[in-house]
N, C-alpha and C positions, 0 to 999 in steps of 0.2 A: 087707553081703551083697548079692550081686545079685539083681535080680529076673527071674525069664522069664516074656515075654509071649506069649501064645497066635498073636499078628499083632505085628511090628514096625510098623504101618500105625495109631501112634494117636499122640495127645497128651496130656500132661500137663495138667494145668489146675490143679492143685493150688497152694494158696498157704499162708501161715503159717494160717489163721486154719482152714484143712480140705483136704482129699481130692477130685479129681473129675477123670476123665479121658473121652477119646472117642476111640472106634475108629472107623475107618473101612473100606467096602469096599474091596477093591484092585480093583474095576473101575471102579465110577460115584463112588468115594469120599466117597458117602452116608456120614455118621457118626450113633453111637448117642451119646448123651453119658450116662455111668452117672451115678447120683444121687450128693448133695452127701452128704458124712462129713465133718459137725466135729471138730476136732481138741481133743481135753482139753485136751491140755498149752497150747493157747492160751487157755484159759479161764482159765487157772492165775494167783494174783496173784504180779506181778513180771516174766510171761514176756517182753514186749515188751524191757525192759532187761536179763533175761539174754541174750539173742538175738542183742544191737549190730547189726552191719551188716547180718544178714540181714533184719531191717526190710523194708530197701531192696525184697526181693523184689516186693513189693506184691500187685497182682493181673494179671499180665502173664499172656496167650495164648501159646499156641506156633504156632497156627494151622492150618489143613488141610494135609495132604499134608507137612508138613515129615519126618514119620515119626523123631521122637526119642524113639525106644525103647530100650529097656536093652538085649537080646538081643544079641550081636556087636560091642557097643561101648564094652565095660570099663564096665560096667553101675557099678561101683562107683566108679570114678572119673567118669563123666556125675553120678552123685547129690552126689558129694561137692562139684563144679563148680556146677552148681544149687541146691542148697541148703544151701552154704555157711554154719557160722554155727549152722544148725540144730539142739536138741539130741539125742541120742539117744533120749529118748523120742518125741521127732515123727519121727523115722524109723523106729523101731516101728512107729508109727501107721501111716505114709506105706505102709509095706513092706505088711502086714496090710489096708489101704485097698485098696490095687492087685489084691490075694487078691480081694478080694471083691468089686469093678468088674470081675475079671476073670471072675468066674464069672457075672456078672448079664448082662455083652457076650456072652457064647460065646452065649446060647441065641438070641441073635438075629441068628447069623451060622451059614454052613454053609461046611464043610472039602473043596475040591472035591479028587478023590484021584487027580486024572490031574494037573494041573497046582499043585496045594498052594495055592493063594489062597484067602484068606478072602473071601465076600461073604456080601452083601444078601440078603434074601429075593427081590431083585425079578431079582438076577443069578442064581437060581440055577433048575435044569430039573430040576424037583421026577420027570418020568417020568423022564430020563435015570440021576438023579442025580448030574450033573455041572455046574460054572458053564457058561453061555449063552454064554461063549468055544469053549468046548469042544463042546460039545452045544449050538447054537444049537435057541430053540422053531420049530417045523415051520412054526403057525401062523401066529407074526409072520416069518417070512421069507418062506412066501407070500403074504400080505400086503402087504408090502413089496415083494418080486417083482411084485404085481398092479401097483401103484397104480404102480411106476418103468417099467412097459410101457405103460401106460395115457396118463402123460405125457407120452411118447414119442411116442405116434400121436396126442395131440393137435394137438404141434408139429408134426409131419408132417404131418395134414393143414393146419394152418395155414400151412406151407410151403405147399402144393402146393395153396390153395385165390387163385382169382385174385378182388380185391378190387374191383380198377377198370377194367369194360370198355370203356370212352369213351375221345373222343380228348380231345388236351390241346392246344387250340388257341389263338392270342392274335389278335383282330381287332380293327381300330384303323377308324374309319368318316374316310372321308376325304368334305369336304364339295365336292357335285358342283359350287359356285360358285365358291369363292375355291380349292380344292384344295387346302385346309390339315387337318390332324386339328380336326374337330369335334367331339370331347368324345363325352359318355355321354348328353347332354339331346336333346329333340325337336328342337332348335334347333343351328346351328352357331353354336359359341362365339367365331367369329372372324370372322363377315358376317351371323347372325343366319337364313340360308334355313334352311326347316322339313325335318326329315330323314322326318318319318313318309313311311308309306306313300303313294306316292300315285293318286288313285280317277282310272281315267279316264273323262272327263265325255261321251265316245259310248259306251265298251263298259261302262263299270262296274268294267273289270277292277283289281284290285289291283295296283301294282306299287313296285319296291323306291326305295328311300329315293334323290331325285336323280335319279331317271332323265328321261330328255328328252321322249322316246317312247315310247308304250305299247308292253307287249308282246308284247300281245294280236292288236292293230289296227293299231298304225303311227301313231297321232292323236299330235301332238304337244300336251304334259304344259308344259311349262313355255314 
């Protein structure tokens, strides 16, 4: 007999030894996972060698989103493919298990009636009474809205704010002896003459690195 699921958006997880599935939302595909159901008939002495191959099943996942539900998909041939082997009374069990995982999943899902998806409490717009596809919350869009405008005029101004207003110059000190590049030192690195400043000895005046003559006065410097 087939079973109908309230969401084809869940998995199985059930193995020989018990019962246990999980639904998912069909938007953020958050899952509820219902509680474990031991299975009698595993308890049973002998079960494991009436069984034979279905042994095998072990304890294999179906995993998120795969959505192998019975609904639309010859529900009775999917059970008899998966749990091959198994005896009629654990598909009792199996069938009766899913009844009652399905009833414990519904209360923690809502049924949106414009678009039929099942979700989450967190998908759903409890004033609307619609999922948050449909009936997006006011709040978090404006929200959203704020903070996506807000970024916006950051980079703007960041655009349009000028960082470096100097020039970008390269000056190389050429020594006023030998006329060679003298380095970064007081001294020229290739005849040794002092680059400081220099004082001249009638006016006092300062002047630039190598000069001959003052240039203040006229008094010759070197």
């Amino acid at each position: 007999m087939g079973l109908q699921p309230f969401t084809r958006n869940f998995d199985d997880n059930s193995t020989e030894a018990g019962f246990q599935f999980t639904f998912h939302c069909d938007i953020c595909s958050d899952g509820y996972k219902t509680q474990f159901i031991a299975s009698k008939t595993y308890r049973k002495a002998g079960f494991l060698r009436g069984i034979g191959q279905a042994a095998s099943i072990g304890t294999s996942l179906l995993g998120r989103g795969q959505n192998i539900g019975y609904a639309g998909e010859r529900a009775g041939s999917v059970l008899s493919e998966r749990f091959h082997g198994m005896s009629p009374e654990w598909h009792k069990e199996h069938e009766e298990a899913f009844k009652l995982a399905q009833n414990e999943a519904m209360g923690h899902f809502k049924r949106c009636p414009k678009c039929n998806k099942y979700v989450c409490e967190t998908d759903w717009n409890e004033e609307e009474g619609l999922c948050t596809e449909d009936a997006p919350r006011l709040n978090v869009e404006i929200a959203a809205a704020k903070a996506s405008v807000q970024k916006e005029q950051v980079w703007e101004k960041a655009r349009n704010t000028q960082l470096f207003s100097g020039q970008i110059e390269s000056k190389q000190t050429i020594c006023p002896n030998c006329g060679k590049p003298a380095g970064q030192g007081k001294f020229c690195s290739n005849c040794g003459t002092p680059l400081t400043p220099g004082k001249c000895a009638k006016c006092g005046a300062q002047n630039a690195s190598g000069a001959r003559f003052c240039s203040e006065c006229g008094n010759k410097l070197i």
